[in-house]
LONUPA-545663 format. One record per atom (N, C-alpha, C): residue number from 1; residue in one letter; atom name; x, z negated, y. Coordinates in Angstrom, 2 decimals, padded with zeros to 5 digits. Each point is the difference from the previous one (the first is absolute). Layout:
REM residues N
<atom i="NUM" aa="A" at="CA" u="X" w="Z" v="Y"/>
...
END
This chain:
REM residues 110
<atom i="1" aa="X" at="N" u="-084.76" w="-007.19" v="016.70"/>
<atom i="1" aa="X" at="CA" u="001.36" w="000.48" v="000.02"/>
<atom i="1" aa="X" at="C" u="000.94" w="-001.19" v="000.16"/>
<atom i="2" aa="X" at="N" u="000.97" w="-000.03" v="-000.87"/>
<atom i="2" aa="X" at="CA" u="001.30" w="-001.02" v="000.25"/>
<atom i="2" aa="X" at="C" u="000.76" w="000.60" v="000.65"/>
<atom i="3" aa="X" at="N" u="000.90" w="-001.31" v="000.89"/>
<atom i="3" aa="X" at="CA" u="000.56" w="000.98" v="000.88"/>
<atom i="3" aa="X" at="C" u="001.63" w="-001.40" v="000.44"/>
<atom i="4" aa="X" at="N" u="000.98" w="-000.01" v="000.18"/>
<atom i="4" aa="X" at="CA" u="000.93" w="-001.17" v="000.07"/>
<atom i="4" aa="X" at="C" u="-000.55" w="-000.44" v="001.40"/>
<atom i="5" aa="X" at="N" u="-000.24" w="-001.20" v="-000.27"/>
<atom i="5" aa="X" at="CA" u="000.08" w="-000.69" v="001.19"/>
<atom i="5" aa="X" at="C" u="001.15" w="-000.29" v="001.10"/>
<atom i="6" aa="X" at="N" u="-000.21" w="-000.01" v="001.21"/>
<atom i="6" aa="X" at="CA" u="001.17" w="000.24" v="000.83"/>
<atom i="6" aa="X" at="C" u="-000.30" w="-001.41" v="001.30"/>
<atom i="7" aa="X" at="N" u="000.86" w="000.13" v="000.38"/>
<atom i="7" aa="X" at="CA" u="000.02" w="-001.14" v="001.07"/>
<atom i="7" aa="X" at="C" u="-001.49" w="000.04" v="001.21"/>
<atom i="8" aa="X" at="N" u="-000.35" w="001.12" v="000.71"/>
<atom i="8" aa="X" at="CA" u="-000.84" w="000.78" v="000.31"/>
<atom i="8" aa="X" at="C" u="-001.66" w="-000.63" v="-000.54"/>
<atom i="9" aa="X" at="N" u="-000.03" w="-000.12" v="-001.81"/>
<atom i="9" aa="X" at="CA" u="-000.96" w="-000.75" v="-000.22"/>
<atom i="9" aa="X" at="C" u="-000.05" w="-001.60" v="000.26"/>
<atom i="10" aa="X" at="N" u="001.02" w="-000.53" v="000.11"/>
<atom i="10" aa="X" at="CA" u="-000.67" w="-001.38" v="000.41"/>
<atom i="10" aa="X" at="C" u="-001.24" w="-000.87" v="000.36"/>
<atom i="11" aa="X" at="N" u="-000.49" w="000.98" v="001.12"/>
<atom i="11" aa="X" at="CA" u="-001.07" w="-001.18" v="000.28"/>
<atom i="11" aa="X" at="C" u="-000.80" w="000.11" v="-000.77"/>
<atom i="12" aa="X" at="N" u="-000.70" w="001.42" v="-000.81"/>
<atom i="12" aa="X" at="CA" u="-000.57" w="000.41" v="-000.82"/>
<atom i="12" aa="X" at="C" u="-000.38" w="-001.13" v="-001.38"/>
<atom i="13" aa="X" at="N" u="001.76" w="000.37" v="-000.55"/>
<atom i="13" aa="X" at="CA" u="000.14" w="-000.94" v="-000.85"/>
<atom i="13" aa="X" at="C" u="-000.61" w="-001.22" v="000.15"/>
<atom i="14" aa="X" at="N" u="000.46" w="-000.73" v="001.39"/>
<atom i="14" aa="X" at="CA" u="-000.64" w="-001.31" v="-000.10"/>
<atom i="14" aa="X" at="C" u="-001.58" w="000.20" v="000.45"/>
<atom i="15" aa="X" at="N" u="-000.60" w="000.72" v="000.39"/>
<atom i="15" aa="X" at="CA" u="-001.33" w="-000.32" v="000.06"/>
<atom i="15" aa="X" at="C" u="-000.32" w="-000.10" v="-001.80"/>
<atom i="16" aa="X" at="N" u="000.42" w="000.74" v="-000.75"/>
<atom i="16" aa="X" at="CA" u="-000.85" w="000.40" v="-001.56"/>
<atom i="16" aa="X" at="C" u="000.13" w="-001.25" v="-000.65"/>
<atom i="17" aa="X" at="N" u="001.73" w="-000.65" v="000.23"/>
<atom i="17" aa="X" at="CA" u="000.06" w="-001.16" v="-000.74"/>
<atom i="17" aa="X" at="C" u="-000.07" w="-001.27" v="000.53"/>
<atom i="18" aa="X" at="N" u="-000.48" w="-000.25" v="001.18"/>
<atom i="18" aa="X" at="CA" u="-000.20" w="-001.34" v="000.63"/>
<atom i="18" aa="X" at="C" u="-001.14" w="-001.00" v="-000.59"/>
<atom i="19" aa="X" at="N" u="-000.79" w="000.31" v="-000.65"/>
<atom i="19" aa="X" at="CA" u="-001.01" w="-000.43" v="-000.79"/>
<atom i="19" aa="X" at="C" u="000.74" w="-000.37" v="-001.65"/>
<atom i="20" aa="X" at="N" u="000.87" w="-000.35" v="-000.14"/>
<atom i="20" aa="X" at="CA" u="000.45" w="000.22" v="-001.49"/>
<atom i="20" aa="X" at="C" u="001.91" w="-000.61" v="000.08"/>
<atom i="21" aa="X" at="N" u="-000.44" w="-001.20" v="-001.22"/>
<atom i="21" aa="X" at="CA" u="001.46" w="-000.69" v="-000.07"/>
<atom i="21" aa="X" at="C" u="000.67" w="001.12" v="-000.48"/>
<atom i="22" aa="X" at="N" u="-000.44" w="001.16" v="-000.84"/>
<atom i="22" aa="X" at="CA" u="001.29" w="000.60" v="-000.41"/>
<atom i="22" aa="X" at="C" u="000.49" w="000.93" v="001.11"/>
<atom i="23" aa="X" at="N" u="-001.22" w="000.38" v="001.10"/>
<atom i="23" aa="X" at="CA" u="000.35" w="000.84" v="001.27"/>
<atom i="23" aa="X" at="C" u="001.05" w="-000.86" v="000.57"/>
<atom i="24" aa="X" at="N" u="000.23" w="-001.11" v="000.73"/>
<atom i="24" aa="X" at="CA" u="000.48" w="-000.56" v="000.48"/>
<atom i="24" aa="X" at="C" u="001.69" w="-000.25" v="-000.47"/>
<atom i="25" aa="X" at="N" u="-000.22" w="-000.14" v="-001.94"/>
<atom i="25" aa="X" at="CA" u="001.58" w="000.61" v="-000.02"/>
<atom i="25" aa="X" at="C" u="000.27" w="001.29" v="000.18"/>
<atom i="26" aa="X" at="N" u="-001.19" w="000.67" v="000.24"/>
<atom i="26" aa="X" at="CA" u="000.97" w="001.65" v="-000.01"/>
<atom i="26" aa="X" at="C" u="000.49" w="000.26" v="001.62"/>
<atom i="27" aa="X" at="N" u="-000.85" w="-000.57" v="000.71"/>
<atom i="27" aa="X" at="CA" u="000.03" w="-000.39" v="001.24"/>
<atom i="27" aa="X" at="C" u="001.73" w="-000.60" v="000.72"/>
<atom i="28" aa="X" at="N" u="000.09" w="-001.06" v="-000.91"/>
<atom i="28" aa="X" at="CA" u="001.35" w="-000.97" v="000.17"/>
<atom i="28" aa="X" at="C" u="000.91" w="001.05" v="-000.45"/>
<atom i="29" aa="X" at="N" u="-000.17" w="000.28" v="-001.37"/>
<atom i="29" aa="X" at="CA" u="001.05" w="001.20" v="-000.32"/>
<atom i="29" aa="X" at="C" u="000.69" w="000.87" v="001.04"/>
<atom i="30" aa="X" at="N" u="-001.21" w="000.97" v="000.20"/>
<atom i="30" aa="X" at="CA" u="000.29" w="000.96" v="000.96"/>
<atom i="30" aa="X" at="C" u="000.63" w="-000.22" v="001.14"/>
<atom i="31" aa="X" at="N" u="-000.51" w="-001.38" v="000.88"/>
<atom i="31" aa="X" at="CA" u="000.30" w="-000.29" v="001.38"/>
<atom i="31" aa="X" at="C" u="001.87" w="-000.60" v="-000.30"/>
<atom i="32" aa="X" at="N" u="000.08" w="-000.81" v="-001.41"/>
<atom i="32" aa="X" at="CA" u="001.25" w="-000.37" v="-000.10"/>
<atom i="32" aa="X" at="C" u="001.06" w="001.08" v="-000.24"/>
<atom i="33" aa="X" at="N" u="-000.19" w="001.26" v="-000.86"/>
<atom i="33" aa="X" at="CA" u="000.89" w="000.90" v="-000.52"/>
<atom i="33" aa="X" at="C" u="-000.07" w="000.83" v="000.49"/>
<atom i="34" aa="X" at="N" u="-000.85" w="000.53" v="000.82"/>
<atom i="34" aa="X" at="CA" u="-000.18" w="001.33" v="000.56"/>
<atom i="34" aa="X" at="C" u="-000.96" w="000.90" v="-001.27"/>
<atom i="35" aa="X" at="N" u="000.57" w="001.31" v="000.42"/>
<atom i="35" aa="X" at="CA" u="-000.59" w="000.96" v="-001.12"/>
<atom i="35" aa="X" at="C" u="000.80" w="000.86" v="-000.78"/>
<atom i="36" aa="X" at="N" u="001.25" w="-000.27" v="000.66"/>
<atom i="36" aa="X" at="CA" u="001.20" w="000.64" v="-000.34"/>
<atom i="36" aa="X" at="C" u="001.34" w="-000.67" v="-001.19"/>
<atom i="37" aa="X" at="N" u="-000.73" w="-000.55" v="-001.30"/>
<atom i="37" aa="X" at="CA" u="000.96" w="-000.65" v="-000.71"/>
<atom i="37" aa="X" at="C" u="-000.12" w="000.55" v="-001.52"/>
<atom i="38" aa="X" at="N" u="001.14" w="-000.64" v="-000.71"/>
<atom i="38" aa="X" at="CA" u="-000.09" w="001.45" v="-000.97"/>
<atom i="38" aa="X" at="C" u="-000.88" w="-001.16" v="-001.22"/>
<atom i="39" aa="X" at="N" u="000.12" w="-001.05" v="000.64"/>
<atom i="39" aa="X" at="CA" u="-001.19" w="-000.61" v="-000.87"/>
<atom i="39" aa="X" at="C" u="-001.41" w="-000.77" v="000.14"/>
<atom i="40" aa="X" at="N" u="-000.04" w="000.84" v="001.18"/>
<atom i="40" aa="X" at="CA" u="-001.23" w="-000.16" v="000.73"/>
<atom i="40" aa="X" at="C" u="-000.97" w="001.25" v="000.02"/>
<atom i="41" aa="X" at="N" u="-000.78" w="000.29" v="-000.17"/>
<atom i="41" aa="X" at="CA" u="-000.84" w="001.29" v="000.41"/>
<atom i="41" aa="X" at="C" u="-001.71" w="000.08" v="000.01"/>
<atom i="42" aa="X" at="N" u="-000.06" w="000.67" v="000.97"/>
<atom i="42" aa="X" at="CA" u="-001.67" w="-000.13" v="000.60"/>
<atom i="42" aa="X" at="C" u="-000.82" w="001.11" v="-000.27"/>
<atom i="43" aa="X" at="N" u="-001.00" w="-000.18" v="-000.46"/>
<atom i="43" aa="X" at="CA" u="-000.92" w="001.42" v="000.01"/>
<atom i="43" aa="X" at="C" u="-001.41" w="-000.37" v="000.54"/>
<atom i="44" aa="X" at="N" u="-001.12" w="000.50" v="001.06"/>
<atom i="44" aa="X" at="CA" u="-001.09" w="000.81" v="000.12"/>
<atom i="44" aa="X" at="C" u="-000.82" w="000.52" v="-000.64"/>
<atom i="45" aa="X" at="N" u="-000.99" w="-000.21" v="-000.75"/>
<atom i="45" aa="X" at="CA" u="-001.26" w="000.86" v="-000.46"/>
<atom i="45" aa="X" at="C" u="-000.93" w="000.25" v="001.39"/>
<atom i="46" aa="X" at="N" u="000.22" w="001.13" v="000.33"/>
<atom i="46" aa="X" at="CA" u="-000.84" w="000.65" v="001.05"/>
<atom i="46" aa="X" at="C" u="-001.33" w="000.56" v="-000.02"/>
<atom i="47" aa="X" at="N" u="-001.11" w="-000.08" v="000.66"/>
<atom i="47" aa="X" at="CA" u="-000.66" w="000.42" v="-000.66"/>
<atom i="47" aa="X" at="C" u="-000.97" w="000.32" v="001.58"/>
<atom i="48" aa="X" at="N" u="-000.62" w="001.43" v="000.34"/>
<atom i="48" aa="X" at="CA" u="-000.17" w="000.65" v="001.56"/>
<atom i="48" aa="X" at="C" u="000.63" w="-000.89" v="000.77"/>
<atom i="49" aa="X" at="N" u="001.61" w="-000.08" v="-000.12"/>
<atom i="49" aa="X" at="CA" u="000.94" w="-000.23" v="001.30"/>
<atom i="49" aa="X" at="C" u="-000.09" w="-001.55" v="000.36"/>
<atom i="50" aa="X" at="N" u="-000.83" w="-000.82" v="-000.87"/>
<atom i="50" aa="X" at="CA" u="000.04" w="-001.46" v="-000.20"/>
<atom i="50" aa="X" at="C" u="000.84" w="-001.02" v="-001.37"/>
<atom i="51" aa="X" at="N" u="000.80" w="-000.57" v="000.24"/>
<atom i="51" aa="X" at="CA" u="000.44" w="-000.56" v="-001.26"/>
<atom i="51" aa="X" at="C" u="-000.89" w="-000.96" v="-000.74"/>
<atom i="52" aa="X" at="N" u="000.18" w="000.19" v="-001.42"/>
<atom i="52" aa="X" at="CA" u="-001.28" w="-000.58" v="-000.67"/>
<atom i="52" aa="X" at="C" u="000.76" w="-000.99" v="-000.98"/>
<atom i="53" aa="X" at="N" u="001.41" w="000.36" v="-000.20"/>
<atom i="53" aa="X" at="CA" u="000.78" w="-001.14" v="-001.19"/>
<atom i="53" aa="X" at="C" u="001.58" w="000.04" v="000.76"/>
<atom i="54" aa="X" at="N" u="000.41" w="-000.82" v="-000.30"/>
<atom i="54" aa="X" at="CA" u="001.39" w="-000.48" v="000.28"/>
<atom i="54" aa="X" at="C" u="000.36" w="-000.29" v="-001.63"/>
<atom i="55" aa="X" at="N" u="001.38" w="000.70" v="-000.21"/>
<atom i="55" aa="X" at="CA" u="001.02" w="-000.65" v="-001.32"/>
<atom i="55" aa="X" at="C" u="001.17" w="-000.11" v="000.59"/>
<atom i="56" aa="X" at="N" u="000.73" w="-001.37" v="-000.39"/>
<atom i="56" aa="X" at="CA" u="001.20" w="000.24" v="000.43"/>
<atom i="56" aa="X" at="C" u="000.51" w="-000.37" v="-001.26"/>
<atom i="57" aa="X" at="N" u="001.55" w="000.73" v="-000.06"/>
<atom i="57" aa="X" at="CA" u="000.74" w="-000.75" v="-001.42"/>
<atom i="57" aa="X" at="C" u="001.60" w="-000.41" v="000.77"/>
<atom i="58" aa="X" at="N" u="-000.39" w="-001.28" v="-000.73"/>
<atom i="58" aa="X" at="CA" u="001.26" w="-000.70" v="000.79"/>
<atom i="58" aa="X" at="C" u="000.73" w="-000.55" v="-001.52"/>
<atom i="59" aa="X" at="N" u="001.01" w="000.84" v="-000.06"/>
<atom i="59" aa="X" at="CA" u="001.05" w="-000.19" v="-001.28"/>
<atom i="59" aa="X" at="C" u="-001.45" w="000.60" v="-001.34"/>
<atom i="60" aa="X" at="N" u="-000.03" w="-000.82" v="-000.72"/>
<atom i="60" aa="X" at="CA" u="-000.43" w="000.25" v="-001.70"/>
<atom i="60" aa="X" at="C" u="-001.72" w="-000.21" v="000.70"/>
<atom i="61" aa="X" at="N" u="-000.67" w="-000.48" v="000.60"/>
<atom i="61" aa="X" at="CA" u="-000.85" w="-000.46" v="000.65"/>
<atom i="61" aa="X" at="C" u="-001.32" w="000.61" v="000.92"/>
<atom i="62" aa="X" at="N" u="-000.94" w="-000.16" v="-000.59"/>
<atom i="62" aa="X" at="CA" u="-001.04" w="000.68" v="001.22"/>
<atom i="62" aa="X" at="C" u="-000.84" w="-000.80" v="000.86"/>
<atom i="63" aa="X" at="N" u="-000.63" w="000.17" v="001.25"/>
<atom i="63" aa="X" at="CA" u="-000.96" w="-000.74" v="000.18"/>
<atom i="63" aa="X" at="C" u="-000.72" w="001.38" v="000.65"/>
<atom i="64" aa="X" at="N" u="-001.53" w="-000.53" v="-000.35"/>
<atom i="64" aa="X" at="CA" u="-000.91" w="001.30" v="000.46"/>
<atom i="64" aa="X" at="C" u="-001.33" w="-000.55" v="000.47"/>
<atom i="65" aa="X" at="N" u="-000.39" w="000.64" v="000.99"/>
<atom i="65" aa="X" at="CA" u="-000.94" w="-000.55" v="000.82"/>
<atom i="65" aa="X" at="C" u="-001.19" w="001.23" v="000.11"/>
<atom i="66" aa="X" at="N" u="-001.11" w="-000.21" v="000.19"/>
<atom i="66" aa="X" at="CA" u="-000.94" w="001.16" v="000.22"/>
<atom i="66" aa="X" at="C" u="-001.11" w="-000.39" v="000.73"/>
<atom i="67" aa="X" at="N" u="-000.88" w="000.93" v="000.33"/>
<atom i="67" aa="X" at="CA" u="-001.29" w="-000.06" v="000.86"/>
<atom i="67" aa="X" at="C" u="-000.90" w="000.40" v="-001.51"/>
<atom i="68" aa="X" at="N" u="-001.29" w="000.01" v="000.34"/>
<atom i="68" aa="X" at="CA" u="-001.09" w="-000.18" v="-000.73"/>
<atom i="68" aa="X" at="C" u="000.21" w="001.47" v="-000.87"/>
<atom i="69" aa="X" at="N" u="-000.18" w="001.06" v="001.13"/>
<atom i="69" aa="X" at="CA" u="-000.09" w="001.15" v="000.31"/>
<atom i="69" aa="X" at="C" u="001.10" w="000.94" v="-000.40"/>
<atom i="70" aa="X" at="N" u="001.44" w="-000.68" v="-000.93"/>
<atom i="70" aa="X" at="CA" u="000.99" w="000.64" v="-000.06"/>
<atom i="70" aa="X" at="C" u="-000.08" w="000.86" v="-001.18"/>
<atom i="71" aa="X" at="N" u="000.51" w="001.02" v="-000.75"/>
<atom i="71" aa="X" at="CA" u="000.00" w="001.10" v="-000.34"/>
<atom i="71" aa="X" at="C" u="000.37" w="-001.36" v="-001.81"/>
<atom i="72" aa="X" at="N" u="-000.55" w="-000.07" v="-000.51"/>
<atom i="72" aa="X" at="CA" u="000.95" w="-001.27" v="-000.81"/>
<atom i="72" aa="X" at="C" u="000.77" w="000.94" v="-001.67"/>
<atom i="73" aa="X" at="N" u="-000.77" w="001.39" v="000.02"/>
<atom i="73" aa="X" at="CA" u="000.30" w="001.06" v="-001.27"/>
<atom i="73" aa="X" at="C" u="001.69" w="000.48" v="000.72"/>
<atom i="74" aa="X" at="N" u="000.41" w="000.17" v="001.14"/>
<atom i="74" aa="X" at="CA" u="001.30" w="000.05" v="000.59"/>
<atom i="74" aa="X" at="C" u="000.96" w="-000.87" v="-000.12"/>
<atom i="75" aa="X" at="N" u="-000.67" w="-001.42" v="000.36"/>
<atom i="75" aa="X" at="CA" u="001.19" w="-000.78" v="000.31"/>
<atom i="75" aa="X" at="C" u="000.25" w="-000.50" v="-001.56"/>
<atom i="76" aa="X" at="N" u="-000.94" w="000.23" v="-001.28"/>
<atom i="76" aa="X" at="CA" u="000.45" w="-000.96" v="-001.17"/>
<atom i="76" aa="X" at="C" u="001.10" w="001.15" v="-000.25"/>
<atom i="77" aa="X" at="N" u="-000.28" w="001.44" v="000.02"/>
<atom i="77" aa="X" at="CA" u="000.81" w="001.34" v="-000.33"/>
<atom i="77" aa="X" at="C" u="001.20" w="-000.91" v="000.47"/>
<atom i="78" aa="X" at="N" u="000.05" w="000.22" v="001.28"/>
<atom i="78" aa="X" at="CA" u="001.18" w="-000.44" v="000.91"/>
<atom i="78" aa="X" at="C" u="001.01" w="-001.29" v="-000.51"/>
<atom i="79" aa="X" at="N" u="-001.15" w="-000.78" v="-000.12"/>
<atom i="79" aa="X" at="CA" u="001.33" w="-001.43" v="-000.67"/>
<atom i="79" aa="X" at="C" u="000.43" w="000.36" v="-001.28"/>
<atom i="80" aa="X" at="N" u="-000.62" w="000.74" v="-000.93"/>
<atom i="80" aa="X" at="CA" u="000.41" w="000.15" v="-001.31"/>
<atom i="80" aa="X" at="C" u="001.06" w="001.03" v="000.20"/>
<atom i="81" aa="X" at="N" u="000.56" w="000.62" v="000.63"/>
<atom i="81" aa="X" at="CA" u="001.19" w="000.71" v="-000.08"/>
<atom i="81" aa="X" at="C" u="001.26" w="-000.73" v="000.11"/>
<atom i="82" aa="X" at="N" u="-000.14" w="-001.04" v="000.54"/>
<atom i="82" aa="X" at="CA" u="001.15" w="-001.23" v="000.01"/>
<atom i="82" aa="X" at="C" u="000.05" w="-000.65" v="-000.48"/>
<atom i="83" aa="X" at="N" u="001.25" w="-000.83" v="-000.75"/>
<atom i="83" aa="X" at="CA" u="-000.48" w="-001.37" v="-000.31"/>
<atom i="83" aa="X" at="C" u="000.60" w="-001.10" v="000.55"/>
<atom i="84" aa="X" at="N" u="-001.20" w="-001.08" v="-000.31"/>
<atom i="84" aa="X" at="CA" u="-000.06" w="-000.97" v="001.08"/>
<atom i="84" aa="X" at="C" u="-000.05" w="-001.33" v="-001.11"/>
<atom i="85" aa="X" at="N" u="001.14" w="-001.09" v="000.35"/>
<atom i="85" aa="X" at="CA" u="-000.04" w="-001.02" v="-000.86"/>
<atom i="85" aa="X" at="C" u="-001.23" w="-000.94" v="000.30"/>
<atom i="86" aa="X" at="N" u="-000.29" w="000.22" v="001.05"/>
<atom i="86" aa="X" at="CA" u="-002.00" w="-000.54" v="000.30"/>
<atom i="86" aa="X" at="C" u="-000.35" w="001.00" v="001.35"/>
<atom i="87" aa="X" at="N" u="-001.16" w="-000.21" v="-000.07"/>
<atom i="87" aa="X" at="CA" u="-001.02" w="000.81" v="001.08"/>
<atom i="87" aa="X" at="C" u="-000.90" w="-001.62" v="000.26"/>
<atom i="88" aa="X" at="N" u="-000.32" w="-000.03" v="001.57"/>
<atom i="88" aa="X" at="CA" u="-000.57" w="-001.21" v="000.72"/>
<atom i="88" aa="X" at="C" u="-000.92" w="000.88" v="000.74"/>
<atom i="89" aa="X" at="N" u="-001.14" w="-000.41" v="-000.31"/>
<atom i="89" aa="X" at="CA" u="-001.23" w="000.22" v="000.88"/>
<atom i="89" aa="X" at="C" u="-000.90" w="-000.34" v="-000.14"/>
<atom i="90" aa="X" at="N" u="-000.77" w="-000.09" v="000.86"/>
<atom i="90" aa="X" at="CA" u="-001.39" w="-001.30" v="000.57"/>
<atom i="90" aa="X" at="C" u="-000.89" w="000.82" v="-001.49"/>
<atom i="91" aa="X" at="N" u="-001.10" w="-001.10" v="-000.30"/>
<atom i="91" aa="X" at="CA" u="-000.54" w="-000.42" v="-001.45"/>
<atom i="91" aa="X" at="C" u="-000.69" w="001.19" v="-000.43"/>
<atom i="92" aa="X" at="N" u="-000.74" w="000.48" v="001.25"/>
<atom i="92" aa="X" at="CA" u="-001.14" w="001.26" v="-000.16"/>
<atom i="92" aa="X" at="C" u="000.78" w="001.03" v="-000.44"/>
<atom i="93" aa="X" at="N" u="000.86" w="000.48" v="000.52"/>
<atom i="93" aa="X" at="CA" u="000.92" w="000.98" v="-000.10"/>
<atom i="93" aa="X" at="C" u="000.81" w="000.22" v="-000.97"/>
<atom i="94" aa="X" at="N" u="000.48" w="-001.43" v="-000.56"/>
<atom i="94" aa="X" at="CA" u="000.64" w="000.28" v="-001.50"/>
<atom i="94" aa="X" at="C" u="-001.13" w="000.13" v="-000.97"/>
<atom i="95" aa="X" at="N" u="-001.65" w="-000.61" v="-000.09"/>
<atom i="95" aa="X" at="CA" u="-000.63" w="000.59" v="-000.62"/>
<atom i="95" aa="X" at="C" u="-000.65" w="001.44" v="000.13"/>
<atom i="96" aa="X" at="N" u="-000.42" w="000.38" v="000.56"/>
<atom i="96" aa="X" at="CA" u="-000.19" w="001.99" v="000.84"/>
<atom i="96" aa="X" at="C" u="000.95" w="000.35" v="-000.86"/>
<atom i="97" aa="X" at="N" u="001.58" w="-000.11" v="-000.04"/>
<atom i="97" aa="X" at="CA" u="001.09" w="000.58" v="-000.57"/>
<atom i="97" aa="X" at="C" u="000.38" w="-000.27" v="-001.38"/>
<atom i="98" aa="X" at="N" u="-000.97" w="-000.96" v="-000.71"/>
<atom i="98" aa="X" at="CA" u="000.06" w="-000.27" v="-000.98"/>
<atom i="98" aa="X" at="C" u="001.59" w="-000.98" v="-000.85"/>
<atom i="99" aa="X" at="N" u="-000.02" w="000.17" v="001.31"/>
<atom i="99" aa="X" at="CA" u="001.59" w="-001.38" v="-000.42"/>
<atom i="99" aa="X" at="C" u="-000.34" w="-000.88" v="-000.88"/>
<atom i="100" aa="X" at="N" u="000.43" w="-000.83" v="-001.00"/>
<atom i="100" aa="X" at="CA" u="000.07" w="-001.46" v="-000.47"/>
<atom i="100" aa="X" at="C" u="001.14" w="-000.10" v="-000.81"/>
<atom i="101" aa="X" at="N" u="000.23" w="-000.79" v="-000.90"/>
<atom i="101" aa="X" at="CA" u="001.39" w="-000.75" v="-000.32"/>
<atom i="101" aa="X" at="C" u="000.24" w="001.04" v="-001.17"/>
<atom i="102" aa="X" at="N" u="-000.80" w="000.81" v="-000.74"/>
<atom i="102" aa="X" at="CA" u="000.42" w="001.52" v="-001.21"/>
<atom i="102" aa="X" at="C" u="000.18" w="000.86" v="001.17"/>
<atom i="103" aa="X" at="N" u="-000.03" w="000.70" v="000.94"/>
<atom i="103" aa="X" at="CA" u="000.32" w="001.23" v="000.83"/>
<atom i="103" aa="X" at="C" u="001.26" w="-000.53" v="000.54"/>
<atom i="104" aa="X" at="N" u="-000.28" w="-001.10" v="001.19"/>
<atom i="104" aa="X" at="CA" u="001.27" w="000.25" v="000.36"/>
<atom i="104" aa="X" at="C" u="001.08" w="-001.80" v="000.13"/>
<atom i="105" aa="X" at="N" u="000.51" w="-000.29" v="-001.02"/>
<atom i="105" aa="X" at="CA" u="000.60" w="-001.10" v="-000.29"/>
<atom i="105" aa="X" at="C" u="-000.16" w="-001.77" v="001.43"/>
<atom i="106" aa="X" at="N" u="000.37" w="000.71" v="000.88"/>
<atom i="106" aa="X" at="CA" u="-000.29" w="-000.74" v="001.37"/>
<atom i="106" aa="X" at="C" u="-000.75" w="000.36" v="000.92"/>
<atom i="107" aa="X" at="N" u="-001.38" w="-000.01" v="-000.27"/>
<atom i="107" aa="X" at="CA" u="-000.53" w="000.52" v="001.57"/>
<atom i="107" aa="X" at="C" u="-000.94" w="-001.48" v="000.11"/>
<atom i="108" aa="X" at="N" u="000.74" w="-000.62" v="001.86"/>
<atom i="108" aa="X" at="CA" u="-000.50" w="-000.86" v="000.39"/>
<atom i="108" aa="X" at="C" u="-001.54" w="000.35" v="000.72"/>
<atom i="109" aa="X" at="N" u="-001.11" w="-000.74" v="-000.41"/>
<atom i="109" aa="X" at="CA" u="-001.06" w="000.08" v="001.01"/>
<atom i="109" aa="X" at="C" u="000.03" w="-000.77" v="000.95"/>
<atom i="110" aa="X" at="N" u="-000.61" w="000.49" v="001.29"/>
<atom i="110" aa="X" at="CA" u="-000.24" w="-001.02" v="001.01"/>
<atom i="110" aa="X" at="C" u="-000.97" w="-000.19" v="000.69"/>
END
């Protein structure tokens, strides 16, 4: 289940993305802007009452973070309803999601 992330998740957040340069900007993001900006926004993939992915979109922009274990038929649903002038996420994860330079114009690996 997606669900907006709220101030409340924090530590959460940082346990999922502390392992991961792109966690760490979503990390900086969050701790710098809050959760409350109209070009900032956070979402949760939940999964039995544990978070399993972090997306945040900050302006045109995504960064997305996940656990092994995350739901990954949701979250590609999920990013493809927006668009995003790049999507950033660690290497495994843009392959699982089938990202490369024909799907989606900028997606950084890391």
């Amino acid at each position: 289940m997606l669900k907006r992330a709220e101030l409340k998740d924090l530590k959460e957040i940082e346990l999922l993305c502390k392992n991961s340069v792109v966690g760490i900007k979503i990390i900086c993001q969050l701790t710098a802007y809050g959760f409350d900006r109209d070009f900032l926004e956070a979402w949760l993939l939940v999964s039995e009452y544990n978070p399993v992915a972090v997306i945040v979109r900050f302006y045109d922009d995504a960064s997305v973070v996940a656990s092994q274990n995350a739901d990954l038929e949701q979250l590609q649903i999920f990013l493809g309803m927006y668009y995003y002038k790049s999507i950033m996420c660690p290497q495994w994860l843009c392959d699982k999601l089938g990202f490369d330079s024909y799907t989606i114009k900028n997606s950084y690996r890391y």
